[in-house]
Each structure stands twice: as structure tokens, then as C-alpha cells.
C-alpha positions as CSV (number, residue, x, y, z in Angstrom):
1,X,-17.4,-7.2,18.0
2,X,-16.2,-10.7,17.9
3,X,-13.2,-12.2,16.6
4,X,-13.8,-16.6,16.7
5,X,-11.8,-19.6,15.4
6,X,-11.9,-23.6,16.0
7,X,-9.2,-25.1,17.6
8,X,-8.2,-27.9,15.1
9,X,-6.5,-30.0,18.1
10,X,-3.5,-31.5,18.5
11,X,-2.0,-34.0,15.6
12,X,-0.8,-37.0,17.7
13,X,-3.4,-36.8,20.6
14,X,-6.3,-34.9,19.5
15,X,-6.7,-32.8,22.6
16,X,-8.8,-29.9,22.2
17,X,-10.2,-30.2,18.8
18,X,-13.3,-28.9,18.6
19,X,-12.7,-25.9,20.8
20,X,-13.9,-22.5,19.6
21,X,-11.8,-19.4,21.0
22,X,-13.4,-15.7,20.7
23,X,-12.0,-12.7,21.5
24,X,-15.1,-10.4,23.1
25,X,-14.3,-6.4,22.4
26,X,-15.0,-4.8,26.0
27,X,-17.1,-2.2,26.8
28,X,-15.1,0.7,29.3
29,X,-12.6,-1.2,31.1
30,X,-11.9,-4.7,30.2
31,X,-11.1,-6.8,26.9
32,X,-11.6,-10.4,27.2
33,X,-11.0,-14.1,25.4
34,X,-14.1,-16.9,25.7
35,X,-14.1,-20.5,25.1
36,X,-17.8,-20.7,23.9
37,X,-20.2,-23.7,24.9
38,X,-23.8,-24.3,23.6
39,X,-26.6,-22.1,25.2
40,X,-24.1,-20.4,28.1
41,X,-24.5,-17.4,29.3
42,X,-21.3,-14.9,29.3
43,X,-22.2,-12.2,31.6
44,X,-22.8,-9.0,29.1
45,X,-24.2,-6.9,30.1
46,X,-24.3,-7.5,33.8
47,X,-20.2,-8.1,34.0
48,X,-17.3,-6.9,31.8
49,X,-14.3,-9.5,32.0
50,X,-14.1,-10.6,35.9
51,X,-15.4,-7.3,37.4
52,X,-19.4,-6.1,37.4
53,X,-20.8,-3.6,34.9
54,X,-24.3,-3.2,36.4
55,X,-24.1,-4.0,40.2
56,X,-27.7,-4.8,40.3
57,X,-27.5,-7.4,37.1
58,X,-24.5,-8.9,38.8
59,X,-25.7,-9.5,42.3
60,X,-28.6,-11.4,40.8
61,X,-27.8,-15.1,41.7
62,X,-30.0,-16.4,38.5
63,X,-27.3,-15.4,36.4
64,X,-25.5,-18.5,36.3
65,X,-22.6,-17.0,33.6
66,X,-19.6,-18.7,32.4
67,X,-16.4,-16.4,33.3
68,X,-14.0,-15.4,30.7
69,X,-10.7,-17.5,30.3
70,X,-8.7,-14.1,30.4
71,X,-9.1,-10.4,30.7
72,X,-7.0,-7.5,30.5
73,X,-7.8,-3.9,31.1
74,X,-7.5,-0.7,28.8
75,X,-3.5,0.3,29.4
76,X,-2.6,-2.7,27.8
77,X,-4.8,-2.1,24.9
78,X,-8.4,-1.3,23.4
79,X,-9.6,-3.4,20.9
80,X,-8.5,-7.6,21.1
81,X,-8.3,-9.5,18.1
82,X,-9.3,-13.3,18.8
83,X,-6.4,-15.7,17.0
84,X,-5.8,-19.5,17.0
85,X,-4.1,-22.2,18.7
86,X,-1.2,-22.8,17.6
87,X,-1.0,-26.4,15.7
88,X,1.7,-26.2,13.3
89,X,4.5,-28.5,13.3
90,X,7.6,-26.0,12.2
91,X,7.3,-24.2,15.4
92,X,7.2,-26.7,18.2
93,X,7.7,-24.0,20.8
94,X,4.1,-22.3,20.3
95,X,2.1,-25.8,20.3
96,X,-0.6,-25.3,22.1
97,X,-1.0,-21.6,22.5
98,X,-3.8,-19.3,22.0
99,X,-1.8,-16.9,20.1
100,X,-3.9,-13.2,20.1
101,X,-3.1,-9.2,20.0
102,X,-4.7,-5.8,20.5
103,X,-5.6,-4.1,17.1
104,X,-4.7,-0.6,19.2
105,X,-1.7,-1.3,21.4
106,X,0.1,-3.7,18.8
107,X,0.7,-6.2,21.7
108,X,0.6,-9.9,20.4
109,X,-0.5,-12.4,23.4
110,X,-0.5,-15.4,24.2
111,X,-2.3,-18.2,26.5
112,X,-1.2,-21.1,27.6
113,X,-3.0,-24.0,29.2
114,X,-1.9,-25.7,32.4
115,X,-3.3,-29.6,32.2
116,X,-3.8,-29.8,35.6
117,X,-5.9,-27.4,36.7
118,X,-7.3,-26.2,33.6
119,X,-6.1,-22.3,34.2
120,X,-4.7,-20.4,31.5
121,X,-1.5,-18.5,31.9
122,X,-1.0,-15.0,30.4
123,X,2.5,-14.4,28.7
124,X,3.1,-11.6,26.5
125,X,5.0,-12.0,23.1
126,X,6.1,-8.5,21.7
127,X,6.2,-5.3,23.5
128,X,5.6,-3.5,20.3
129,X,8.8,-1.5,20.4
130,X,11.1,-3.2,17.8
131,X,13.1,-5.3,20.9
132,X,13.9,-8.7,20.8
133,X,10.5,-11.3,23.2
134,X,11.7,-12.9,26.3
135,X,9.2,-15.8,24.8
136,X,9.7,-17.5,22.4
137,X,12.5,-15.1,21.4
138,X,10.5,-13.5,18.5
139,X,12.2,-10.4,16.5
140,X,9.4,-7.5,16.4
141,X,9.3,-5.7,13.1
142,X,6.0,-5.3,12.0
143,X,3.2,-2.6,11.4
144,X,1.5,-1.7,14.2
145,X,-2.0,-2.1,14.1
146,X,-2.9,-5.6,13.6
147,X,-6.0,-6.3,11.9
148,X,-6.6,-10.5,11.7
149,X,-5.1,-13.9,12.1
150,X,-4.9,-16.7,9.5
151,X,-3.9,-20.2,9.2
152,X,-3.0,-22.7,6.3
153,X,-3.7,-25.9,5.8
154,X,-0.4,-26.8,7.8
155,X,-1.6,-25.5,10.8
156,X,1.2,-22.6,10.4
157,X,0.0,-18.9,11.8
158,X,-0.2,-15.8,10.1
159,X,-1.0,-12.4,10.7
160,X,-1.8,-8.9,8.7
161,X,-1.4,-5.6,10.0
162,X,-1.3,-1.5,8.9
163,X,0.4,1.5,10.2
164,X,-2.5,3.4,10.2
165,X,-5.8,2.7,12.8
166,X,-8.6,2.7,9.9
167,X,-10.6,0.9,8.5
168,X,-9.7,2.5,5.0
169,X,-6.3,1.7,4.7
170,X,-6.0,0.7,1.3
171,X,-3.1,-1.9,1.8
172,X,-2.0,-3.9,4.4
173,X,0.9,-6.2,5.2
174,X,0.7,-10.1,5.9
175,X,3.2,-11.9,8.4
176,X,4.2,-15.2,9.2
177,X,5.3,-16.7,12.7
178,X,8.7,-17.6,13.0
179,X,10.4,-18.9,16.0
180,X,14.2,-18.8,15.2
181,X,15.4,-20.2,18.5
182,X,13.9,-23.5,17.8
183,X,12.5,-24.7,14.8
184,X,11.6,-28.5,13.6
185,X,14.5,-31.3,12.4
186,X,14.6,-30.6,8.4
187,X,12.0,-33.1,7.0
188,X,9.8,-33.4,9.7
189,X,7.0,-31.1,8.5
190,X,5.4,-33.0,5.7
191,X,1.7,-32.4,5.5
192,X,-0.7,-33.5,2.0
193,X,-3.1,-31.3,1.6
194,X,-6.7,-32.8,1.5
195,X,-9.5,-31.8,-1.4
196,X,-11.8,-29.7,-0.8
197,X,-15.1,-31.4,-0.2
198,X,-18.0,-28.8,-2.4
199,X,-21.9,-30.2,-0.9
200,X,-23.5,-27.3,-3.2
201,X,-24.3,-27.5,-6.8
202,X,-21.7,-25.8,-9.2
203,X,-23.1,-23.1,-11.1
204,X,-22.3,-23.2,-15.2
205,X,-20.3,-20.6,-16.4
206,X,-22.0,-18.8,-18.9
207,X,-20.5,-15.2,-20.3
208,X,-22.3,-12.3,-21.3
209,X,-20.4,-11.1,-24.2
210,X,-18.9,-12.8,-27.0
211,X,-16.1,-12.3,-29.0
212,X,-16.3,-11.5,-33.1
213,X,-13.9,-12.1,-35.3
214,X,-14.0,-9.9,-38.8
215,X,-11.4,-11.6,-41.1
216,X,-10.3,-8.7,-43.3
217,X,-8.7,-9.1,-46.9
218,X,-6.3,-6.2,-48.1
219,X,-4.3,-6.3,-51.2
220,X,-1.9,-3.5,-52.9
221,X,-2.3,-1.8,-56.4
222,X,0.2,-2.7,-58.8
223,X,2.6,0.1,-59.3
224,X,5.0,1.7,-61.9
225,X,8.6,1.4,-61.1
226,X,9.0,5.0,-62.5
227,X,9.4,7.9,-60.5
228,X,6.4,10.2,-59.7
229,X,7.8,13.3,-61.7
230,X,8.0,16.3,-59.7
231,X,6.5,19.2,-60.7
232,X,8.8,21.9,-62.7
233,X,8.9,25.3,-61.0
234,X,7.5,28.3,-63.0
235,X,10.2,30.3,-65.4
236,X,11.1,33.7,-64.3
237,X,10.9,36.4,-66.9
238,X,13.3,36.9,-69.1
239,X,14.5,40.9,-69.4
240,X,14.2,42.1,-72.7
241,X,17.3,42.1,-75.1
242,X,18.5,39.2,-73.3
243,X,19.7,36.1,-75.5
244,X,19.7,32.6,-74.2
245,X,21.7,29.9,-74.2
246,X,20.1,26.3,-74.7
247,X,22.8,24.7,-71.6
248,X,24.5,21.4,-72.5
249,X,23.3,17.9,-71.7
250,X,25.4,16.8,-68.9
251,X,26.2,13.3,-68.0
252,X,23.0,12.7,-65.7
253,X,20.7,13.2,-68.4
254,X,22.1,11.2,-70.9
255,X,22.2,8.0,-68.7
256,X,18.3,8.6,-68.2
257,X,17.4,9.2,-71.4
258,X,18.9,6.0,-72.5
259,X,17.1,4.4,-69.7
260,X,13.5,2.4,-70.5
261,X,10.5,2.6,-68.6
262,X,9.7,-0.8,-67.2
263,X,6.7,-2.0,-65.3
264,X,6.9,-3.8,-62.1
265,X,4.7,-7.2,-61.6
266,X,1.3,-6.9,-59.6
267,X,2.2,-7.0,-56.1
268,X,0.6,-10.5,-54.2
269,X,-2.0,-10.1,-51.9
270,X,-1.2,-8.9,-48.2
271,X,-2.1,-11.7,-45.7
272,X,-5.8,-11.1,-43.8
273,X,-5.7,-8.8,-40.6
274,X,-7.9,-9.3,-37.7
275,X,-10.2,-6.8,-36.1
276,X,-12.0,-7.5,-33.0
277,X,-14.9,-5.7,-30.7
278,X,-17.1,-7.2,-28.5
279,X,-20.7,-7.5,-28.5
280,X,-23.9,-8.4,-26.8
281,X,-25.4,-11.5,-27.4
282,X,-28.7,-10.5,-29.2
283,X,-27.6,-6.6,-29.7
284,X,-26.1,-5.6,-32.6
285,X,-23.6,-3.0,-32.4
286,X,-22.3,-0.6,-34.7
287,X,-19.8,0.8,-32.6
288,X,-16.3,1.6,-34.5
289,X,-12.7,0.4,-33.2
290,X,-11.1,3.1,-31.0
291,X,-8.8,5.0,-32.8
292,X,-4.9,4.3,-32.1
293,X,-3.1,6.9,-30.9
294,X,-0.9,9.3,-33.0
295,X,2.7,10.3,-31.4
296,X,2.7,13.8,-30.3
297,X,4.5,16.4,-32.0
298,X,7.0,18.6,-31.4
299,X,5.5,21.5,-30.2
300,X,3.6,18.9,-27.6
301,X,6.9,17.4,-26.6
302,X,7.9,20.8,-25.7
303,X,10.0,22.2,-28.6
304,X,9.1,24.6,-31.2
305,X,9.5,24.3,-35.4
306,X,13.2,24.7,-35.1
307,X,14.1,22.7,-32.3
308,X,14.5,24.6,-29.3
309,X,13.3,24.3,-26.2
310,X,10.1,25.7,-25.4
311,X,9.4,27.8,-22.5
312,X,7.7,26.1,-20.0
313,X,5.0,28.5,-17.8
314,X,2.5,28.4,-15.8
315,X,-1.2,30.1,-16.7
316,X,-0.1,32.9,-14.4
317,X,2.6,33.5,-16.8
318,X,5.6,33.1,-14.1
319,X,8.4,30.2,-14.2
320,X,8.3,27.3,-12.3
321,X,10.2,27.1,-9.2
322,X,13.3,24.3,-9.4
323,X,14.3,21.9,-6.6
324,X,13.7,23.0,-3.0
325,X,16.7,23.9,-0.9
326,X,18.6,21.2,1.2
327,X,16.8,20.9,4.8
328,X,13.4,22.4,3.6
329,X,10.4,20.9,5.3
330,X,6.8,20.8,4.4
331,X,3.2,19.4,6.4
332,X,1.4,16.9,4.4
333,X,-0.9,14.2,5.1
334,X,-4.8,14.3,6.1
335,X,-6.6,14.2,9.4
336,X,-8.7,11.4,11.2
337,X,-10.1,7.8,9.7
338,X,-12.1,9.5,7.4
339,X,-9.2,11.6,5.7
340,X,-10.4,14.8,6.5
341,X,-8.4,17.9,5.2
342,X,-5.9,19.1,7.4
343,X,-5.8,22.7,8.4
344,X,-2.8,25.0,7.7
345,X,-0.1,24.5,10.1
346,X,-0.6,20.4,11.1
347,X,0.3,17.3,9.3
348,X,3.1,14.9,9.0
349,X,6.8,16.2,8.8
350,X,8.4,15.5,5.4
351,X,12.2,16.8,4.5
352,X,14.0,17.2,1.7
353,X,17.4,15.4,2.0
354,X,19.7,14.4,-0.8
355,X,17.2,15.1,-3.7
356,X,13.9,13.9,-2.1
357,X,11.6,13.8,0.2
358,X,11.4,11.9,2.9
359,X,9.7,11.3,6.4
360,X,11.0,11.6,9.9
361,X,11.0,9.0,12.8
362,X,8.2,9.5,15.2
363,X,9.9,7.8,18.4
364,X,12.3,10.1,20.0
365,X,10.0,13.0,18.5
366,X,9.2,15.8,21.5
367,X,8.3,19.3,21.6
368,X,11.7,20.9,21.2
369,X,12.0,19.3,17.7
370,X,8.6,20.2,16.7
371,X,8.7,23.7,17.8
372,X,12.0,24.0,15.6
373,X,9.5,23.0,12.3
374,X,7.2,24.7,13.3
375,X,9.7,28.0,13.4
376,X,11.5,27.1,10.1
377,X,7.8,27.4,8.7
378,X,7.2,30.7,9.9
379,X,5.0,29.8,12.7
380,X,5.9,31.5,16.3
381,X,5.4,28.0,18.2
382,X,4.7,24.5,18.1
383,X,0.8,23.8,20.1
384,X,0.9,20.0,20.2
385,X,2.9,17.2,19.3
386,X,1.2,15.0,17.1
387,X,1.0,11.2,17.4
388,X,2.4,8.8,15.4
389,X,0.1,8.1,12.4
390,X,-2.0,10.5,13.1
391,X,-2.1,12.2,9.8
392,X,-2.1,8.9,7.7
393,X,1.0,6.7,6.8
394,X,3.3,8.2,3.5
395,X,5.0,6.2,1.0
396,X,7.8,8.3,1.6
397,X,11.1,6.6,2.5
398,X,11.6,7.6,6.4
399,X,15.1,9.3,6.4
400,X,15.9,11.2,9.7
401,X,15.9,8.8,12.7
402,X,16.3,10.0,16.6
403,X,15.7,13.1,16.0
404,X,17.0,15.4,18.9
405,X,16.7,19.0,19.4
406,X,17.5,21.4,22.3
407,X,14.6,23.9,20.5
408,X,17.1,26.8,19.2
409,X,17.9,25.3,16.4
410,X,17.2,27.4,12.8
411,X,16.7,24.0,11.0
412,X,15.8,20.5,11.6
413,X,19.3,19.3,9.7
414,X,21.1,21.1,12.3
415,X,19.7,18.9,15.6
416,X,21.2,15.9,16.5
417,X,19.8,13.0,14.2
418,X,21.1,9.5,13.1
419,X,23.2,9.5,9.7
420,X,20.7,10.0,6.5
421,X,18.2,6.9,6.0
422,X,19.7,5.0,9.3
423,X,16.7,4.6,11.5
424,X,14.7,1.7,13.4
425,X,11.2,3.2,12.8
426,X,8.5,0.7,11.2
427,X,6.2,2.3,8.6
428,X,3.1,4.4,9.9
429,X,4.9,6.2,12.3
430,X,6.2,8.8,11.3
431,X,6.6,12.2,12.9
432,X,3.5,15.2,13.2
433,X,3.2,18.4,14.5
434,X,0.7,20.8,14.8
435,X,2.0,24.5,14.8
436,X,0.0,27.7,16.3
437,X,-2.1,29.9,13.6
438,X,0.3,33.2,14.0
439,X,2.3,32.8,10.6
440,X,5.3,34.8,9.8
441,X,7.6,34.5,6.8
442,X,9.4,31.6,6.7
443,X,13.6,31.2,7.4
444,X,15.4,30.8,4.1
């Protein structure tokens, strides 16, 4: 796997423009970074970085291959990710480096060469644990697993990373290079950015579906300004003997039946509505707006005829259960790249603090705090401390930090642990345990 990009060369002199950097994934042992020339030969697979892969490929004195410009073995990281050279003008402290990183380590390198004798000199930028770089005094807060580099048109360096190692994270993060012990005099940095030259022909846009417009008169019925009578209920029956009484007309019905009966004038027309669908060109469709939606009713809402609150139960016919206690922990999350189900007893360690859930800080996090999780679960044991991310990143907020227990403790609350939602742990990872299979009832 290769990672390339063109060095665009310095803006006053020109030096190095033209240069095309690639970082070369390594095989067992080595990663490495190549300046590539026309028609050389780089040593695969006879040599990995400086050292020999096959001794009799790399004894062979036809070889003739170009060495790498730098290599670094597997403890500082797995996987490089080829960057740029640095070219921007706000940060006049990284002119001129090969800025680079490992996608498993985190690490983000850099190169720097010497005019003299044409070396490059290795000097590393974050140590990918939240401190503050020796050079060039960089603040590291960022996901972990960085996935490429980016420029703009100003020459100014980007990168985007996750906090989970796959290649199906659905959501990334994209940072910006900031040096804040030197930056350039205010003004300075004025760039205009250059049109974008097209040699290919520009297609026509031409849609698929067109839009038909039905103009739709409505008009309303003259109507009577009369009340609708309603209609008279049936008379009981009368017992016999009994004489009635014809009941005086009271006040109400005098004042209507001097009242007249008048018409009211034909109402105007309503102004045309709109309806809309779209169609095929050359199909003709017959296809009915979609009905809107009525507002539920009470008894959907929840509440009966009368007002009152419904029941709510479950097809088993038993309440739900209300909010968990404070301090209860659960395993969530899902296994591998592929996001394999988890078995019963693994997966990330989520707590329930202060009406939510939340996540716990994977960086102090040893065995004696897993083993108390895995006992307020109801499992006899903790088998292995899982790493951070392994079970996926949450979107949980993370709100135990330095988490320390001595292993005796009945709930994770009670170990030592920084106050609620204080915490220096970067997203992706979080804390995982997997628990042994003997279950027992859980501690209430």
C-alpha cells in the first residue's frame, strides 16, 4: 500500500518542487518513506527498509536499488501514512518538513532535510498520549488512528483520523496544523487562489424526470345563513288520565320568531392550489399523491376515552422496568472490524451516573478494575483486559476518568476515580473487559 504526494516547493526559491514523497507499507519488520525517480528500482522484495528480506535477492550485485530516505521498525508503529511537505506560510516553523504518521501507533513524524549533505533527520511530533511536543510545541488531542493527509490551496496541512482501527468507521474527524509557539506577522499570509484549469469536455446536464404542475380550481357552494335545525327527540308516552299543559313562550322564542330568514351572498371563488408528482419523461403515470398524515388519537397517544393514562405493557404482559440504579454497569459494543457480535460477558464498560450512561476511561484501566465489573455482573472473574477500542467507539459521553481499584471493591463508584465527567481521554478509547463464562446473580 502506498500513500504518495508532490512536493509543491518552496514559494521564494523553488527548491524541491517537483518532488514526489511515498510512504511504502512494510512487510514484517520495517515501514519506510521513498522519494520516487523514473524507472528505479526500490529493493522489494529483496530488502525491507535498510535491512535484507531475502539474503539471496540481496546479495545479488545486479540489483542496483535506490535506499529508502527513512525507515523505522514495528514498536514504533505498523502501518505509515505518506503526508506532505510542509509549504504553508502561517506556520513558518514546519517549512520544509515531510510531515507523516503511523495509522496504528498514532505517532505523527516528521523529516527534515539537511542542505548539505542531503540526509534526512528523523524528529518525532506527538507521542500520542495527550502531552504537550518537544517540536514544534504541538498540543496532542486528537483521535488516534489517523487515516490521510490533505492540503489547500495555501499550502496549509490537514489531517483526518478515527478512534476505531477499521475501515468502516462511518465518521471520521478532520484536523488542522497549528503551531502556537510561532505563527506568521498578521497580514503576511495572503494567497489568491488560481482557476481551475478543465482540459475535458463538460458534459450537459440533462435530468431524468420532470416536474408537472396541475393547477387546480376549487370554489365553495353558496350557503344559507340559517341554522341546520337539529333534529327533535322522540316524545315519551304520555300515562293515561294525564292532562297537559301547552308551556308558555319564553323570551328566546319570541326574539326568533320575529327574526327573518336571510340569505347569505354566493361565496367568491377560492384561489387555485397546486399539486405536484413527478414523472418520467415519455411514461405516463397514474400514480395518486401520498396521502397526508392524520394526527393520532387518543388511545394511540396512550390514553383511553376518558382521559386517563393507559397502561403501558409489554407482549409478555409485565411492566416495564424504570431507571437503572445509580452505579449499575452494563457490556455493549461489537467485536472486530467487521462488527461481529460479541459474546456474553465482553464488550465496552458503560455506567450509569447521574441519569445516563456513560463510558469509562481506558488509560489507567487494569485488571483490578475490571475484575470489580466483572463481579458486580455476576461473573466470578475478570479473563482479560480488553484494549482500548477494541469493541468499537460509543457516542456515549466518557464520564469516569482514572479509574483505580485495589479489586475488592462491590462497585465500580466506590474505586478511586476523577470527579464525574473530568477526564483527559480522547474518543475511541474507552474502557473493555472480557469476564469468564461462570455467571452468578448479579450484586444489587
Amino acid at each position: 500500500m502506498w500513500r504518495c504526494s508532490v512536493d509543491r516547493g518552496d514559494s521564494e526559491t523553488g527548491a524541491g518542487r517537483g518532488r514526489l514523497f511515498c510512504g511504502d507499507v512494510g512487510q514484517n519488520k520495517f515501514e519506510e518513506v521513498d522519494i520516487i525517480q523514473r524507472g528505479a528500482n526500490y529493493g522489494w522484495r529483496a530488502k525491507e527498509g535498510f535491512s535484507c528480506y531475502d539474503k539471496k535477492l540481496c546479495t545479488n550485485s545486479s540489483l542496483n536499488d535506490v535506499l529508502p530516505i527513512f525507515a523505522y521498525p514495528h514498536r514504533l508503529g505498523r502501518s505509515v501514512i505518506g503526508g506532505y511537505v510542509y509549504r504553508g506560510c502561517e506556520m513558518p516553523n514546519l517549512n520544509g518538513l515531510y510531515i507523516f504518521a503511523d495509522f496504528m501507533s498514532g505517532r505523527l513524524m516528521s523529516l527534515k532535510e539537511e542542505t548539505h549533505s542531503g540526509r534526512w533527520s528523523y524528529q518525532e511530533i506527538c507521542m500520542g498520549r495527550g502531552e504537550v511536543c518537544n517540536f514544534p510545541k504541538l498540543i496532542n488531542n486528537y483521535y488516534q488512528y489517523i487515516i490521510s493527509f490533505a492540503e489547500d490551496e495555501a499550502g496549509e496541512l490537514y489531517f483526518m483520523s478515527s478512534g476505531n482501527p477499521s475501515a468502516y468507521v462511518p465518521a471520521g474527524t478532520v484536523y488542522k496544523f497549528i503551531d502556537p509557539s510561532r505563527r506568521a506577522p498578521p497580514g503576511k499570509c495572503r494567497f489568491k487562489p488560481k482557476p481551475v484549469t478543465v482540459k475535458g469536455k463538460l458534459l450537459p446536464f440533462r435530468p431524468k424526470e420532470k416536474l408537472i404542475l396541475e393547477v387546480k380550481t376549487t370554489t365553495v357552494a353558496p350557503t344559507s345563513a340559517r341554522p341546520r335545525p337539529r333534529p327533535r327527540p322522540r316524545p315519551r308516552p304520555r300515562p293515561t288520565g294525564a292532562t297537559t299543559r301547552r308551556p308558555k313562550a319564553g323570551r328566546k322564542e319570541k326574539t326568533q320568531a320575529a327574526t327573518t330568514t336571510t340569505t347569505a351572498p354566493a361565496a367568491a371563488p377560492q384561489p387555485p392550489t397546486l399539486s405536484w408528482h413527478w414523472e418520467m419523461p415519455g411514461r405516463p403515470t397514474t400514480k395518486a399523491l401520498p396521502k397526508t398524515r392524520t394526527p393520532p388519537t387518543e388511545a394511540e397517544r396512550g390514553r383511553g376515552a376518558g382521559g386517563r393514562r393507559v397502561d403501558q405493557r409489554s407482549k409478555t404482559g409485565k411492566r416495564r422496568r424504570g431507571r437503572p440504579q445509580e452505579g449499575t454497569v452494563r457490556l455493549a459494543g461489537t467485536r472486530g472490524q467487521r462488527r461481529k457480535r460479541r459474546r456474553p460477558g465482553e464488550g465496552r464498560v458503560e455506567v450509569y451516573v447521574s441519569g445516563r450512561w456513560g463510558t469509562v476511561c481506558g488509560r489507567s484501566w487494569d485488571s483490578g478494575s475490571a475484575a470489580v465489573v466483572c463481579r458486580q455482573l455476576g461473573y466470578q472473574g475478570v479473563a482479560r483486559v480488553a484494549g482500548m477500542a477494541e469493541f468499537g467507539a460509543s457516542g456515549l459521553p466518557i464520564v469516569l476518568g482514572s479509574v483505580r481499584c485495589v479489586g475488592t471493591e462491590r462497585k465500580i463508584l466506590r474505586c478511586r476515580h476523577r470527579p464525574l465527567g473530568e477526564h483527559d481521554c480522547p474518543r475511541g478509547q474507552e474502557a473493555g473487559v472480557i469476564c469468564r463464562r461462570q455467571h452468578t446473580p448479579p450484586r444489587t
